[in-house]
Backbone as a ProteinNet text record, in pm:
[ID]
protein_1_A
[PRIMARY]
XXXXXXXXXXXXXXXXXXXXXXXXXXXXXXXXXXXXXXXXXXXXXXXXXXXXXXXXXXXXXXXXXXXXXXXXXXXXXXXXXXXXXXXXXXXXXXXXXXXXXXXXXXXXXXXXXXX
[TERTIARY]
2018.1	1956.4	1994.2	2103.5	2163.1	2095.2	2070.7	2004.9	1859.6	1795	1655.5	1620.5	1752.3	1782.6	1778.5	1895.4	1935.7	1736.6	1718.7	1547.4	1474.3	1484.3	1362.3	1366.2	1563.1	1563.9	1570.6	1595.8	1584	1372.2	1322.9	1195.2	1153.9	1171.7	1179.5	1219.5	1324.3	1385	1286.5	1246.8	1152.3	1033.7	952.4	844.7	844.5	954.6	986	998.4	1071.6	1053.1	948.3	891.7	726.7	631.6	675	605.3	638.1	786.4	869.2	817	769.3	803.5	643	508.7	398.8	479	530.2	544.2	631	771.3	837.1	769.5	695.6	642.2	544.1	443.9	370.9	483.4	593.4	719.4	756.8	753	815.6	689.5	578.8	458.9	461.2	466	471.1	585.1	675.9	774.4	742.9	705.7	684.9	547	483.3	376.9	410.2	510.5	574.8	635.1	734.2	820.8	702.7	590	477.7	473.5	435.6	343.6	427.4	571.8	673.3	674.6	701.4	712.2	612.7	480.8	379.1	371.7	413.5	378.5	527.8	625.8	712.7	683.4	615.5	577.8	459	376.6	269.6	367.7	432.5	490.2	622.8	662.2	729.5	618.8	498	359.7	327.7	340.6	335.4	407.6	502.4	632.5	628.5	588.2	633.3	490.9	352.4	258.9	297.5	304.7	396.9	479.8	556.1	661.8	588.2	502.7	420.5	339.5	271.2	234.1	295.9	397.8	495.2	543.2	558.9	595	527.5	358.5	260	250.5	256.1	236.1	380.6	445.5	614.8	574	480.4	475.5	355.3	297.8	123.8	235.6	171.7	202.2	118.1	138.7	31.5	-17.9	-147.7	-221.5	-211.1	-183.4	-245.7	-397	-374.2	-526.2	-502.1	-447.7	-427.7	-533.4	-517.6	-534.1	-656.2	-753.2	-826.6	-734.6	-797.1	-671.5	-719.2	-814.6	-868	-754.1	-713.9	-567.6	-461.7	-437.9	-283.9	-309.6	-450.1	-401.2	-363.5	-421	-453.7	-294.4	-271.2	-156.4	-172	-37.6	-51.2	-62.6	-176.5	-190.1	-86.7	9.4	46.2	2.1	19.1	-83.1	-65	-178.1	-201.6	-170.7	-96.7	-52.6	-124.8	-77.8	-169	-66.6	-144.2	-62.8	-2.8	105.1	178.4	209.1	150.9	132.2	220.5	249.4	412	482.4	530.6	579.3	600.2	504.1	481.7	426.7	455.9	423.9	302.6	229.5	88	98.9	-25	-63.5	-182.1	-222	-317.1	-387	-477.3	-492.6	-643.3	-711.6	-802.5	-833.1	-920.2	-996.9	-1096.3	-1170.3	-1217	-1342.2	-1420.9	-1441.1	-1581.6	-1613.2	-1703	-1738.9	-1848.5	-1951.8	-2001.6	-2034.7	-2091.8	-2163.6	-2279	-2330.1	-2464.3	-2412.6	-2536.5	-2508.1	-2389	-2340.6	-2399.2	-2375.9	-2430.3	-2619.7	-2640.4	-2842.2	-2798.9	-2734.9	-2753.6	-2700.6	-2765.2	-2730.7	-2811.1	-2712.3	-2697.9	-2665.7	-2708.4	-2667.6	-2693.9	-2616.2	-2612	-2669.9	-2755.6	-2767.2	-2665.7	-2698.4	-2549.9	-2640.2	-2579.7	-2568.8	-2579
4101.9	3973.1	3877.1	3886.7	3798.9	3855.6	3984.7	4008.2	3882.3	3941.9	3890.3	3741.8	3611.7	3535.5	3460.6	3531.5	3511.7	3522.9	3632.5	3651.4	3576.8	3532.8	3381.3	3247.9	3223.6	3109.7	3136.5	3231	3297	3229.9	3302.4	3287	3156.3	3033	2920.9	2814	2870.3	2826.8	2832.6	2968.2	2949.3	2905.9	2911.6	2835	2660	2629.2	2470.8	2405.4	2550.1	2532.8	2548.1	2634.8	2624.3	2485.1	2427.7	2312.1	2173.2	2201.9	2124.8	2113	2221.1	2257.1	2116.1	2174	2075.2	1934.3	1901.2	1728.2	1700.6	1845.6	1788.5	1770.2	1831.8	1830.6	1668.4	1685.2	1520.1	1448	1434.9	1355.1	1302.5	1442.6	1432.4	1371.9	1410	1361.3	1221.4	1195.9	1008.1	942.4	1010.1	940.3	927.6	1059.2	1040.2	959.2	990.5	815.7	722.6	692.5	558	493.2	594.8	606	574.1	623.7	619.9	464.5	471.8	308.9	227.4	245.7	115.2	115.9	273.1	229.5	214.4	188.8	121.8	-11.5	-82.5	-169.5	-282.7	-184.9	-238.9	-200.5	-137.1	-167.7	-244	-259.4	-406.7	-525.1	-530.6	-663.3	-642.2	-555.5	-582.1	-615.2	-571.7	-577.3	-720	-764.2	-906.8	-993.2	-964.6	-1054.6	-1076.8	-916.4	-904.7	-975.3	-990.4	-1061.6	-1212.3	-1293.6	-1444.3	-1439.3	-1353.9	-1343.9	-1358.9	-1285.9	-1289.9	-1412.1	-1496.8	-1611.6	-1754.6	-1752.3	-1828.4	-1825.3	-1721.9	-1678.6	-1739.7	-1693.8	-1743.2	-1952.1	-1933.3	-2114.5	-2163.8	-2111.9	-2196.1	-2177.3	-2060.9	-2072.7	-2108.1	-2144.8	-2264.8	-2411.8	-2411.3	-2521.9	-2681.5	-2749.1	-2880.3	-2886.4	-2891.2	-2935.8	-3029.2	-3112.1	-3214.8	-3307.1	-3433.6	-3480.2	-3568.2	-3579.8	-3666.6	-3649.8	-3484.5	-3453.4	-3335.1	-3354.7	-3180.1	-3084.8	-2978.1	-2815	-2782.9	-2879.4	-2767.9	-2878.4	-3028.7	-3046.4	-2990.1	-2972.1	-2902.1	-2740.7	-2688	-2570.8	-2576.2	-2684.3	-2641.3	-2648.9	-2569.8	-2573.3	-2650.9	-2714.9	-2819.1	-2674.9	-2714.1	-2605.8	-2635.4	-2559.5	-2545.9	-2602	-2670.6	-2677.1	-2573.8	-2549.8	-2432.7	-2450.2	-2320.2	-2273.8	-2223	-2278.3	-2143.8	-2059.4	-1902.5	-1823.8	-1817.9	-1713.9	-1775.7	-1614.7	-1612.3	-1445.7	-1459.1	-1506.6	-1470.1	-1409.5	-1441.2	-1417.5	-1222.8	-1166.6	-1037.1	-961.6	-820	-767.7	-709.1	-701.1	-644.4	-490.9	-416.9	-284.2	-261	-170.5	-127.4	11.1	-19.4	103.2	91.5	280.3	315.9	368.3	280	326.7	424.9	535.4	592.2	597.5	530.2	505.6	659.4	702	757.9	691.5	686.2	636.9	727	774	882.3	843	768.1	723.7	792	915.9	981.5	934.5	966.5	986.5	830.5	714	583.5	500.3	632.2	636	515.3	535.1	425.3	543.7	630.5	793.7	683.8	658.6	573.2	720.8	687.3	817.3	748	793.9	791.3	829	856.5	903.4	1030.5	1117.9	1163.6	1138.1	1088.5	1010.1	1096.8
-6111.6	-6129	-6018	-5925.5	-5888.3	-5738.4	-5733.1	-5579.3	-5586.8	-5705.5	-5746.2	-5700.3	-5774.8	-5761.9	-5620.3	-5567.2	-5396.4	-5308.9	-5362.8	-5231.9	-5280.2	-5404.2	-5477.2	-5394.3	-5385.5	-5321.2	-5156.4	-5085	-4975	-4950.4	-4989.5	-5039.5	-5013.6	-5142	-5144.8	-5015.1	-5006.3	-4836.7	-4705.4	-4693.7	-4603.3	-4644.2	-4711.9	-4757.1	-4719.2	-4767.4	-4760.1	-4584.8	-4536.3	-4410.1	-4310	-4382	-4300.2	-4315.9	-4457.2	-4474.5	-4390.4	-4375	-4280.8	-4153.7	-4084.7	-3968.9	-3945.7	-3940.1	-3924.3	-3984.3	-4030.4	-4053	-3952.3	-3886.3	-3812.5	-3669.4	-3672.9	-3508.4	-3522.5	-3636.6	-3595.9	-3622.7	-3691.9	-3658.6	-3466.3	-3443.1	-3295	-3193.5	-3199.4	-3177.6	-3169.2	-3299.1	-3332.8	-3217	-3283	-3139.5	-2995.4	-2933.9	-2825.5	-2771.7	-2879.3	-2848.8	-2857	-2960.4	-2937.8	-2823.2	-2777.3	-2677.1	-2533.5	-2550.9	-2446.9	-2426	-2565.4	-2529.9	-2536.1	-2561.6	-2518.6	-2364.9	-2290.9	-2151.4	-2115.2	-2135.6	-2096.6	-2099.9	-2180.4	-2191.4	-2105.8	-2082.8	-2042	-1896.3	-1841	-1701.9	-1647.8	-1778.8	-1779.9	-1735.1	-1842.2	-1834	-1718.8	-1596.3	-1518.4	-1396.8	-1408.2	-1302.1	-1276.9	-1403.7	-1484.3	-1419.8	-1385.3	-1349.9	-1181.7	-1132.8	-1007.5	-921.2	-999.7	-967.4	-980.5	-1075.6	-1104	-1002	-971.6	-833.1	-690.9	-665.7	-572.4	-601.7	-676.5	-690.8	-624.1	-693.8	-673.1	-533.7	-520.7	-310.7	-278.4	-260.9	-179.3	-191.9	-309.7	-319.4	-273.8	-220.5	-216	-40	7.9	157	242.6	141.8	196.5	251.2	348.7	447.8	452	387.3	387.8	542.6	537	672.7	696.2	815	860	856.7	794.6	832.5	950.1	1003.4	1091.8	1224.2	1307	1392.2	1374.3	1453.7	1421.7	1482.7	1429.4	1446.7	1583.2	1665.8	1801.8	1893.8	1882.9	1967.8	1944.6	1830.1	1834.7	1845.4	1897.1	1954.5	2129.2	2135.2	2297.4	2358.3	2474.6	2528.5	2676.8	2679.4	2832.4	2925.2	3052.5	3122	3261.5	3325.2	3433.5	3551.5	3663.2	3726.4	3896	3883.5	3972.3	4084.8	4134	4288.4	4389.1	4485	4578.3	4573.7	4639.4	4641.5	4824.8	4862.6	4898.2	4985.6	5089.1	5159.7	5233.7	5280.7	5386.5	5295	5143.3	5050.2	5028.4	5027.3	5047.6	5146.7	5131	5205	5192.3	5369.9	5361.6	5380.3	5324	5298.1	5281.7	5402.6	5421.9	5276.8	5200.2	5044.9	5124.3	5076.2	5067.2	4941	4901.5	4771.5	4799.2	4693.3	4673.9	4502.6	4534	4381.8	4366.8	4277.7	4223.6	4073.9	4068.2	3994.6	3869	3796	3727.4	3572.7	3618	3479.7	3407.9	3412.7	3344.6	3211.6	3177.3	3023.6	2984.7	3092.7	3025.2	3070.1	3115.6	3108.2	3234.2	3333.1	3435.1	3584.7	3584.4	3677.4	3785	3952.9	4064.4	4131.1	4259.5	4346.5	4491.7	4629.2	4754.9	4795.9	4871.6	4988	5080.8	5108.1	5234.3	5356.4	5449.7	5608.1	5679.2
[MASK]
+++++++++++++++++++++++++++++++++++++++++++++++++++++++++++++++++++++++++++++++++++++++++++++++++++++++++++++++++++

């Protein structure tokens, strides 16, 4: 009787545990959605912050304009006033250039003569 006994609740045991097992998993399920949508929402609201951050930057580094003056005087720069240049200064050198021309590629094909 007592073997009989023991494999009933043997029996019973696993049964209960099979029933277990589906509630424990949507158990674990639930959590890890939870767990989801907290760190979701906790990186909304750090996106949140770091935009207000960037807000705040930009308006702390806008510069009040001037009305005083239009913006085309205070660009202009005082100009230098011009030199001659100054050839004793360097030395002279005789260069032979060589140019070739080649404008087919730009539909403007120029050509010489040979002499």
């Amino acid at each position: 009787m007592e073997v009989a006994l023991s494999r009933k609740r043997k029996r019973d045991q696993l049964n209960d545990q099979k029933h277990q097992k589906p509630q424990q998993k949507q158990q674990k399920q639930q959590q890890k959605q939870q767990q989801h949508q907290q760190q979701h929402q906790q990186h909304r609201q750090q996106e949140q912050k770091e935009q207000q951050e960037q807000q705040e930057h930009s308006n702390d580094m806008k510069v009040p304009q001037r009305q005083t003056s239009p913006p085309n005087k205070r660009m202009r720069k005082k100009r230098k006033p011009k030199r001659e240049f100054d050839w004793t200064k360097w030395n002279q050198r005789n260069v032979f250039l060589k140019v070739a021309y080649i404008g087919e590629r730009y539909h403007g094909f120029t050509q010489q003569q040979d002499q």
